[in-house]
C-alpha positions as CSV (number, residue, x, y, z in Angstrom):
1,X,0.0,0.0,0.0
2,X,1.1,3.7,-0.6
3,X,2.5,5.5,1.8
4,X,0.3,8.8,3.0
5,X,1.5,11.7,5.1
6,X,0.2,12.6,8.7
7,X,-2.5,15.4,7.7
8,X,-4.1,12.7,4.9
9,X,-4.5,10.1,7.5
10,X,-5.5,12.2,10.4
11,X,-8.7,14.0,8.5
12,X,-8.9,10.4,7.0
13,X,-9.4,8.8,10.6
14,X,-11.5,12.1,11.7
15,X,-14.0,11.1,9.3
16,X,-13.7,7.4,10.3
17,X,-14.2,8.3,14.0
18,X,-17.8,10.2,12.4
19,X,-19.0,6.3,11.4
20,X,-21.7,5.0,13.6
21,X,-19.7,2.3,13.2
22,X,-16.4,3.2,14.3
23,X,-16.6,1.5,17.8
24,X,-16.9,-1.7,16.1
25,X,-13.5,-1.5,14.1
26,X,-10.5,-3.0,16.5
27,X,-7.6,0.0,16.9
28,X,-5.2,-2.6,15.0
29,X,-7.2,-2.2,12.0
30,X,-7.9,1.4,11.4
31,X,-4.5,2.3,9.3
32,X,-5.0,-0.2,7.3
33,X,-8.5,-0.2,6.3
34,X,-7.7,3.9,5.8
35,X,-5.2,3.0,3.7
36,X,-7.4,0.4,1.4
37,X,-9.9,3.4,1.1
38,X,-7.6,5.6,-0.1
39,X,-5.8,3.0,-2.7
40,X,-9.1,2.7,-3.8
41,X,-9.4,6.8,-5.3
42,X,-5.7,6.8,-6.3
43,X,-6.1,3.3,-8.2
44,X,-9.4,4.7,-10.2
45,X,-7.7,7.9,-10.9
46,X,-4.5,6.4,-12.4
47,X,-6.8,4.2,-14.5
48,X,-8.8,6.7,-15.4
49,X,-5.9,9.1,-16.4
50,X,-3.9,6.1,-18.5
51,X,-7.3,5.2,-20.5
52,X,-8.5,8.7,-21.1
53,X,-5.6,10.8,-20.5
54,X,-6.5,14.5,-19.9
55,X,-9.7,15.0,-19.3
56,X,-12.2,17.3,-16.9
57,X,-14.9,16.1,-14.6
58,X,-17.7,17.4,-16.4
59,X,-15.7,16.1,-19.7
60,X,-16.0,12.4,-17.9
61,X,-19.5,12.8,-16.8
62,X,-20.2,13.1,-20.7
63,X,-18.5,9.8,-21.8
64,X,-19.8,7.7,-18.9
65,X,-23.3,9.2,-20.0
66,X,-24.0,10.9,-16.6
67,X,-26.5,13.6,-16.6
68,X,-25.3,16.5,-14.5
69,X,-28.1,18.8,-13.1
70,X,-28.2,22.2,-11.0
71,X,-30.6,22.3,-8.3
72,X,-31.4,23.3,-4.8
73,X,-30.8,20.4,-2.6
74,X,-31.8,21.8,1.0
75,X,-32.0,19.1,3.6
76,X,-33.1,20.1,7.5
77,X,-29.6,19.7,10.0
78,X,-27.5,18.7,6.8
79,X,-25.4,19.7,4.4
80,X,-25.4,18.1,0.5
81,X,-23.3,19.0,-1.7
82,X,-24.4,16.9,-4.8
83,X,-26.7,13.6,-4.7
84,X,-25.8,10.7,-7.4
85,X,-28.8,8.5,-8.5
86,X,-28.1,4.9,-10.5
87,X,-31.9,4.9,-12.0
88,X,-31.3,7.5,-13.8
89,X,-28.0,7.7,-13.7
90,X,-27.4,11.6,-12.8
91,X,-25.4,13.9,-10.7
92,X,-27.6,17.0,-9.0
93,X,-25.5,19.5,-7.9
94,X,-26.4,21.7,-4.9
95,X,-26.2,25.0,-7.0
96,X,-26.1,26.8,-3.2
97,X,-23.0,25.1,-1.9
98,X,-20.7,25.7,-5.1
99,X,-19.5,29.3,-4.0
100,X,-19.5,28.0,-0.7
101,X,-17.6,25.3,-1.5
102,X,-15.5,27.5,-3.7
103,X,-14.5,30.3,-1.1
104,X,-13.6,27.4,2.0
105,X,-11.3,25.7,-0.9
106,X,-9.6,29.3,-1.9
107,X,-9.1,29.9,1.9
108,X,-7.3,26.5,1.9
109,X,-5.4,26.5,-0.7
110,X,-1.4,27.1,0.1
111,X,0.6,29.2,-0.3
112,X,-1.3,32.5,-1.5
113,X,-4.7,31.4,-1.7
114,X,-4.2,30.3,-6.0
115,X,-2.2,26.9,-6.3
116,X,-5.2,25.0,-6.0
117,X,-6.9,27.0,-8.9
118,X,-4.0,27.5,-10.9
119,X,-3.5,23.7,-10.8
120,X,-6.5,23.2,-12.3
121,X,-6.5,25.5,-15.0
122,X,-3.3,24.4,-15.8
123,X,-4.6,20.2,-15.8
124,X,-7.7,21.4,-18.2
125,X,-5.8,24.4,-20.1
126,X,-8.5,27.3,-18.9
127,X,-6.3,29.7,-18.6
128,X,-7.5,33.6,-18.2
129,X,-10.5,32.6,-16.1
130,X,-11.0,34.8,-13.0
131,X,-9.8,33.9,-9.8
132,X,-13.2,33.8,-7.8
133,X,-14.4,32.2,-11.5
134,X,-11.8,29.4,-11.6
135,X,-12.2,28.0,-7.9
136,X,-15.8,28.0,-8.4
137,X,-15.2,25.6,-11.6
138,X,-13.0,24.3,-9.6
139,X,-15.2,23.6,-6.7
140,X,-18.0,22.5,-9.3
141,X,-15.2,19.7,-11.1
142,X,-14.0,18.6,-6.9
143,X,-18.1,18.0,-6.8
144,X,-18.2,15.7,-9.6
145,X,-15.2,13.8,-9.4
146,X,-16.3,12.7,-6.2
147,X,-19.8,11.7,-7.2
148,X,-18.1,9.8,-10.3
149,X,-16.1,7.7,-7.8
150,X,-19.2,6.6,-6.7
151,X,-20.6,5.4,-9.5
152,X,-17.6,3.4,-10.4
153,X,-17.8,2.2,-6.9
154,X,-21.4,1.0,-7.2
155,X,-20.4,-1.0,-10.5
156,X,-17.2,-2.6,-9.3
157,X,-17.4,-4.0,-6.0
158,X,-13.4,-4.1,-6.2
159,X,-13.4,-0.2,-6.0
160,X,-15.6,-0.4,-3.1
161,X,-14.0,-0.3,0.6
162,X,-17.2,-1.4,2.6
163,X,-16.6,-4.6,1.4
164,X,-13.8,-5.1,3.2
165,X,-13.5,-9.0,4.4
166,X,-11.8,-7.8,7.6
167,X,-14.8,-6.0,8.8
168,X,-17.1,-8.3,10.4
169,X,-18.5,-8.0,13.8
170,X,-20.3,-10.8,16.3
171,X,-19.2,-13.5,19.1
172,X,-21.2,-16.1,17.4
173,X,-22.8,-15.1,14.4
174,X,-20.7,-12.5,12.1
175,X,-21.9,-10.0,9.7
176,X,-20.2,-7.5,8.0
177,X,-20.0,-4.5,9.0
178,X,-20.9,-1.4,6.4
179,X,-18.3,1.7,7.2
180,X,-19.8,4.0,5.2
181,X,-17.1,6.9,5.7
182,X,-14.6,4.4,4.3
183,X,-16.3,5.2,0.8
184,X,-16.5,9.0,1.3
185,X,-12.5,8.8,2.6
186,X,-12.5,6.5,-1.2
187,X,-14.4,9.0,-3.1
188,X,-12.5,12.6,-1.7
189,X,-8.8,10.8,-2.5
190,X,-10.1,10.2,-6.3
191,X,-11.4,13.9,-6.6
192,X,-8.0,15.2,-4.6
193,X,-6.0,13.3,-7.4
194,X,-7.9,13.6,-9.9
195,X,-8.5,17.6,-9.8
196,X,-4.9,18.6,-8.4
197,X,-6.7,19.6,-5.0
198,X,-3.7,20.3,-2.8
199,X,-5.3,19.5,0.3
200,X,-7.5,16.6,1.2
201,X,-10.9,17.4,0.7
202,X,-11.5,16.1,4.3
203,X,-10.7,18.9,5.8
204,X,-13.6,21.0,3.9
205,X,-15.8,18.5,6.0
206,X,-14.2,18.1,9.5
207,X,-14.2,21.7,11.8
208,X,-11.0,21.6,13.2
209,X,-7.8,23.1,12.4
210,X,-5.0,21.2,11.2
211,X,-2.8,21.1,14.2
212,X,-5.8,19.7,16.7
213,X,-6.4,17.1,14.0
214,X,-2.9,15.7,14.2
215,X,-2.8,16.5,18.3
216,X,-6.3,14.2,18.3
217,X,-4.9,11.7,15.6
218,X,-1.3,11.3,17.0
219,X,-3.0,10.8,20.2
220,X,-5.3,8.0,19.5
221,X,-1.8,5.8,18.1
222,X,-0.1,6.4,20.9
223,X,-3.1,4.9,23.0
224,X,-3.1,2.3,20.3
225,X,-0.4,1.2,21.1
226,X,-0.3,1.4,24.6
227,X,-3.4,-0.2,24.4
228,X,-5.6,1.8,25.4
229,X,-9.0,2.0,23.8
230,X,-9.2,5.7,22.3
């Protein structure tokens, strides 16, 4: 497995510690099933980038015959970003969260608030775009890649980190266990690689700032290994 630095895999296990089932998943484990997730959106976006070479979001949506949509997803206590149906097979965009989603990733982006746009333009040649302009494309193509690792992951069960053999839970009877923040850990490391992100998109989901993320993370190993239940 790849080798990931401390930020990736503390907003990684930030999201995993979200999972209703989190308490179920042995300390032992946790790294490892982190790292399958994100194999899983690196793997797809090397693919991806060695069959069709350079090529947008929106571009991909096209061949793989997803209709993308605008609307106005507004659910009560909760935040959507875009929603991805099988039957039809479609991508709604929350048109409300794009600037949104566009300012938190110009805020983020290191050094001077621009590599993370300029990376893009440069990836999809869109030069002479507008700075607010291109991080809101930007933010629009982070959308969709994400959504598109879904629907490869609801085709190929190999892409799919749920199905991990390792999770399965019961004295006497087992079952497997369905992590569900294992595919959204999956699906953010595909759009990361896939749009030249410089951050992991994680962080635009977990409220904490980078170095109480690592304090929490680095924490939790070193009770790990003491073991100590975190």
């Amino acid at each position: 497995m790849s080798g990931y630095t401390d930020i990736v895999m503390a907003y990684s296990w930030s999201m995993l510690k979200q999972d209703a089932n989190y308490p179920r998943i042995g300390a032992c484990l946790e790294r490892e099933i982190l790292e399958t997730a994100l194999d899983c959106g690196e793997k797809l976006e090397r693919r991806i980038r060695k069959d069709r070479g350079k090529i947008s979001a929106a571009e991909l949506c096209d061949e793989l015959r997803i209709t993308v949509r605008q609307a106005e997803l507004t659910y009560p206590g909760k935040l959507i970003r875009a929603v991805y149906t099988r039957e039809p097979r479609e991508i709604k965009i929350n048109s409300l969260c794009v600037p949104v989603l566009a300012d938190k990733i110009r805020q983020l982006s290191q050094p001077d608030g621009q590599s993370g746009a300029q990376t893009h333009l440069q990836r999809y040649a869109a030069c002479g775009k507008e700075a607010a302009g291109s991080f809101e494309v930007l933010a629009t193509e982070l959308i969709l890649a994400h959504e598109i690792f879904h629907d490869y992951e609801r085709r190929e069960p190999a892409l799919n980190p749920q199905l991990d053999a390792r999770l399965t839970w019961g004295r006497w009877f087992k079952r497997r266990i369905r992590v569900r923040s294992l595919s959204e850990i999956a699906a953010h490391r595909f759009a990361q690689v896939f749009t030249g992100l410089p951050f992991f998109p994680g962080r635009l989901d977990i409220f904490k700032d980078e170095g109480e993320v690592l304090a929490e993370y680095n924490a939790a190993k070193t009770a790990a290994k003491s073991g100590i239940s975190s």
